[in-house]
C-alpha positions in Angstrom: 8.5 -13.2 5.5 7.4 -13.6 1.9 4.8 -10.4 0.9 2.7 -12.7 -1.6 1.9 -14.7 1.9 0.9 -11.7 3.3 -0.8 -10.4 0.3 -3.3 -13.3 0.1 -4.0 -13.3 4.2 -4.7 -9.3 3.2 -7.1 -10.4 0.2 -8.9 -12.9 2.2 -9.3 -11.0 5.2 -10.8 -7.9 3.0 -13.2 -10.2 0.7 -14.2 -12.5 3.3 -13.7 -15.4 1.1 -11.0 -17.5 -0.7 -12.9 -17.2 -3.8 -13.0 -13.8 -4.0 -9.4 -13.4 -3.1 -8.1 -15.8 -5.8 -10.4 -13.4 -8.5 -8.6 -10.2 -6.7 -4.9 -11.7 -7.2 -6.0 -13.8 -10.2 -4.7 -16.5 -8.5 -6.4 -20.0 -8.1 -8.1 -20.6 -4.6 -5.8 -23.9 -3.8 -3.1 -21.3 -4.1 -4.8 -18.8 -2.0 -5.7 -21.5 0.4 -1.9 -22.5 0.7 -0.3 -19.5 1.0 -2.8 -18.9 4.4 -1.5 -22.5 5.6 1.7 -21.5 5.1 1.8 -18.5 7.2 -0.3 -20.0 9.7 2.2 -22.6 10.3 5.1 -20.0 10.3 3.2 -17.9 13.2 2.3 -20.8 14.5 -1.6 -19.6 14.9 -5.0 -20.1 13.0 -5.7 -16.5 11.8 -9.4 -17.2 10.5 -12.1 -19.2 11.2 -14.8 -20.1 9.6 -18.2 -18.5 10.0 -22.0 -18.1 8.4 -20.5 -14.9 6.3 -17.3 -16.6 5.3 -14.0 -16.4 6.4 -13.8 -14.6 9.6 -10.8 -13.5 11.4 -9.4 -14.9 14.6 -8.0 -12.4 17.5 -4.4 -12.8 16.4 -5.7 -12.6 12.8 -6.8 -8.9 13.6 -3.5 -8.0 15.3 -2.2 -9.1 12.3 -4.6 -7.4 10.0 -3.8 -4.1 11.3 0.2 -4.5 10.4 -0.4 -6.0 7.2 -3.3 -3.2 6.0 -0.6 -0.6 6.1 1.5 -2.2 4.4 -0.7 -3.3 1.5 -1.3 0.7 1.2 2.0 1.4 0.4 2.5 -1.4 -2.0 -0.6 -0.1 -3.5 1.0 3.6 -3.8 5.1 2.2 -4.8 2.4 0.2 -7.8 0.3 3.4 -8.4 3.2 5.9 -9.1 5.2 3.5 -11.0 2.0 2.9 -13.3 1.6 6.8 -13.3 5.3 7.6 -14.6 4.9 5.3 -17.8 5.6 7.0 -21.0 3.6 4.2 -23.5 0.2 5.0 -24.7 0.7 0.5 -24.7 -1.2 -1.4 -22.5 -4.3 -2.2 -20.5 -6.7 0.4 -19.0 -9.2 -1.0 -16.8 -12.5 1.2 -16.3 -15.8 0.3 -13.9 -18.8 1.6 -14.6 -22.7 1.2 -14.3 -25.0 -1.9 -15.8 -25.9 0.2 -18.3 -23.0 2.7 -19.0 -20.7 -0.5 -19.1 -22.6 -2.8 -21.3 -24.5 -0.4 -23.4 -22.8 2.7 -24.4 -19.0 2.5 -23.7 -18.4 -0.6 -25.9 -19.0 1.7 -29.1 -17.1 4.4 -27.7 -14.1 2.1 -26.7 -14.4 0.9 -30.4 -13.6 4.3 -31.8 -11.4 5.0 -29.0 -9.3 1.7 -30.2 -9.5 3.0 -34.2 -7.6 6.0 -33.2 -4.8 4.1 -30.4 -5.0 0.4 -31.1 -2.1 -0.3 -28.8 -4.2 0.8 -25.8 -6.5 -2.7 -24.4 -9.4 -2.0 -22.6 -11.3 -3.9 -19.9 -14.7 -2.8 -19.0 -16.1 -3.8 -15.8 -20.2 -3.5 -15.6 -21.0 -3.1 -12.3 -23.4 -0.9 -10.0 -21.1 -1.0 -7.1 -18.3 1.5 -6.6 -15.2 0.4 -7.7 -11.8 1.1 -5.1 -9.6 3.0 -7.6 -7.1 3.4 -4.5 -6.6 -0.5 -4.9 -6.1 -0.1 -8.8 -9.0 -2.9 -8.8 -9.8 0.1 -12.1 -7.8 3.3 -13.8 -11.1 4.9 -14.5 -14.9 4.7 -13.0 -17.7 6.4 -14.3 -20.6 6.8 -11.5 -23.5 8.3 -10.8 -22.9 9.5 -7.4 -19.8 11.6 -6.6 -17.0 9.9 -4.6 -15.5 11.8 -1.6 -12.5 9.1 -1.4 -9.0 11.1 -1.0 -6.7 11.6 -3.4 -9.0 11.2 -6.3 -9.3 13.3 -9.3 -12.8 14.5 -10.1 -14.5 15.7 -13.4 -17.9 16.6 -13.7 -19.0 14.9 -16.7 -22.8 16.2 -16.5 -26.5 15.4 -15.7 -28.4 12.9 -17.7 -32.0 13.3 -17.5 -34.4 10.7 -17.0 -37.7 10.6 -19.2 -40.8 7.4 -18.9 -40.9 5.9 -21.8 -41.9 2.7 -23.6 -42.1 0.7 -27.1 -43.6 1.5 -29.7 -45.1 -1.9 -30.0 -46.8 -1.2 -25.8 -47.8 2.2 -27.0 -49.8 0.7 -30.0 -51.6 -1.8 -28.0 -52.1 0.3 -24.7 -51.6 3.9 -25.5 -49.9 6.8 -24.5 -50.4 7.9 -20.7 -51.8 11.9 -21.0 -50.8 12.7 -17.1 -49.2 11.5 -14.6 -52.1 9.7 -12.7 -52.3 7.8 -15.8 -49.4 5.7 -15.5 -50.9 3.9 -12.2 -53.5 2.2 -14.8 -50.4 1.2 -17.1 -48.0 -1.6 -16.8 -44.9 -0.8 -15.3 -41.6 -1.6 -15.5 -39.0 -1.4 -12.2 -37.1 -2.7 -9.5 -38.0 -5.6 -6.8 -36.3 -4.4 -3.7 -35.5 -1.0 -4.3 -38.2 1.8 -3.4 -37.0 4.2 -5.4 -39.4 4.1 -7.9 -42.2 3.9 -5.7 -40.9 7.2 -3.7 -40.5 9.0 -6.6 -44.3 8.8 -7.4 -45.1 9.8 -3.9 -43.2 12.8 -4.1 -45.1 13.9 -7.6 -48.5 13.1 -5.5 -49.1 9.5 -7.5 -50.0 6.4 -5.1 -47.7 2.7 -6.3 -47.7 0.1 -5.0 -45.3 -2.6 -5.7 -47.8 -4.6 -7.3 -48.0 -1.9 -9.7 -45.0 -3.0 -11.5 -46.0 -6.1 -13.7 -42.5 -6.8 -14.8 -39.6 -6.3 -12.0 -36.0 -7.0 -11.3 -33.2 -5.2 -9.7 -30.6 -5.7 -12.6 -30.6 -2.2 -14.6 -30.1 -4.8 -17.9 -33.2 -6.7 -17.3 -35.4 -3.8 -17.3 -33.7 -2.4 -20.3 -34.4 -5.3 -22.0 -38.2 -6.0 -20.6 -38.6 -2.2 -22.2 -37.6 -3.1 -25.2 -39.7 -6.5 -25.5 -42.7 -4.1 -24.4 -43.1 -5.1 -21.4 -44.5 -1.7 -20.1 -43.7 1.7 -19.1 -39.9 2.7 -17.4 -38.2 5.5 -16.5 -34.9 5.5 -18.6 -31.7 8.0 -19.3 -32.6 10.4 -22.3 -29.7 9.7 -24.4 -30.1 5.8 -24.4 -33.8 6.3 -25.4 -32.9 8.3 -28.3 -30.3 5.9 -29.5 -33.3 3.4 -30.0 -35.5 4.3 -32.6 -38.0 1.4 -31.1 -38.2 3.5 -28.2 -40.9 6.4 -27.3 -41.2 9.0 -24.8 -44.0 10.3 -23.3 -45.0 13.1 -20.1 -41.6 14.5 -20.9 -42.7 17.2 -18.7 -42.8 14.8 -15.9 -40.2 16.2 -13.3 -38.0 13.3 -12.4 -34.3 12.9 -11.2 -31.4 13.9 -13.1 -28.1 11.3 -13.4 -25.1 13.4 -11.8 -22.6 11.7 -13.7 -18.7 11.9 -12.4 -15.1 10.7 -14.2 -12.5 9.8 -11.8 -9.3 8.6 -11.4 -6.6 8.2 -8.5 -4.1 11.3 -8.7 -1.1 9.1 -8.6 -1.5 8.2 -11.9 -2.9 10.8 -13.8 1.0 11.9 -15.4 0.3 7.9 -17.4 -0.1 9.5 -20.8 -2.8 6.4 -21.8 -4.8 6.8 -18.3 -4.4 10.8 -19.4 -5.4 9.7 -23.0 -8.7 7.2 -22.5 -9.3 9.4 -19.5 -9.8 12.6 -21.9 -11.1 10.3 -24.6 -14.5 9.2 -22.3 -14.9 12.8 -20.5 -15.4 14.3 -23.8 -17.8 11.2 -25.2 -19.4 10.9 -22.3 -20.3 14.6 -22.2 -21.8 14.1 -25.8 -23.5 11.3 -24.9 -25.2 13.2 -21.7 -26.0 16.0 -24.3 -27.9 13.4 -26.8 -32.0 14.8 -27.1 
């Protein structure tokens, strides 16, 4: 039986959608779509139907599932130590990271990264959700939360501190906050669904409500960028704040959550000397970055 059959029923069956499978494979969906016709007709069986969350797998499309799973993981591992014995610094590197990390501060340290090994591409994907390095869907992720996959190599990049902070521009018209209490008469800036925030002032004895933030969103970009129109008050990393000189701090004494911050990669490909090369590259920026005041 062909594999790439099996490979988009895999993809579907994992994503839940012939959409996302086609953007897995980098395939188009009619091809996606096909490929499941196909090996429906061959066994003769509909292996999904379709449901309110997507494509959902029939009862022989589970049996099926099961087989078809183990043997995407060993493709996955034959594609991972054949990656990981390449001798070129050439080629792409694909790294996930956060919102924030990934659109604000590695494109200028991918830019100097490129100065010194311009054969090496990079593609940076900007997401908050944790990337599957076992599936190579990325080389390199750089999270704040430490992963406790197997086979994954781990290195403690540091702890960025968070610090409240604001424009210049809000600080001129409303004024600086002189305790903590004071920030419940300020505007401020943070997320819609998440309670985060909101716990976080409970803990240091401070009652918010929702309503208390005038501007929110749960996309870490939006805020950044509603602090730096003045919108109000947020609570961003230390380093980032100091890279904008339009940005101030204030209760820096204000004990708040620190950013554990981790650089991993799968083990099977750690002897690639450009994984080994970006890899070492970001650890050591990143650890500048983290160390920024």
């Amino acid at each position: 039986m062909d594999w790439n059959l099996l490979r988009s029923f895999l993809a579907v069956a994992e994503t839940g959608s012939l959409t996302a499978a086609a953007v897995r494979l980098g395939m188009s969906q009619p091809s996606i779509g096909r490929h499941i016709g196909e090996l429906e007709r061959q066994l003769d069986t509909p292996l999904f139907r379709r449901g309110p969350r997507g494509q959902q797998l029939s009862e022989r499309g589970l049996d099926l599932m099961a087989e078809v799973s183990r043997m995407g993981e060993a493709a996955d591992a034959v594609s991972r130590i054949a990656f990981g014995q390449s001798e070129s610094l050439a080629g792409t590197v694909r790294i996930t990271a956060s919102e924030v990390i990934g659109a604000l501060v590695l494109p200028g340290m991918v830019t100097e990264l490129r100065r010194q090994e311009p054969s090496i591409e990079i593609e940076i994907v900007a997401s908050n959700s944790v990337g599957n390095l076992l599936r190579r869907d990325a080389d390199i992720a750089i999270r704040m939360v430490k992963p406790h996959q197997l086979d994954l190599l781990i290195r403690h990049i540091g702890d960025i501190p968070l610090v409240p902070c604001a424009s210049s521009a809000y600080f001129a018209r409303a004024g600086k906050p002189k305790r903590v209490e004071d920030l419940a008469t300020h505007d401020l800036i943070g997320y819609d669904r998440s309670g985060d925030i909101i716990e976080g002032f409970a803990k240091a004895g401070v009652k918010v409500t929702r309503s208390s933030f005038k501007m929110r969103s749960d996309s870490h970009l939006v805020l950044w960028e509603a602090l730096r129109a003045g919108a109000g008050i947020h609570f961003a990393q230390v380093p980032l704040v100091a890279m904008d000189p339009d940005l101030e701090t204030c209760l820096e004494d204000m004990l708040l959550p620190q950013l554990e911050t981790y650089l991993t990669l799968h083990s099977d490909v750690r002897h690639s000397p450009r994984i080994r090369f970006v890899a070492d590259y970001l650890y050591q920026a990143m650890r500048e970055y983290a160390s920024l005041r």
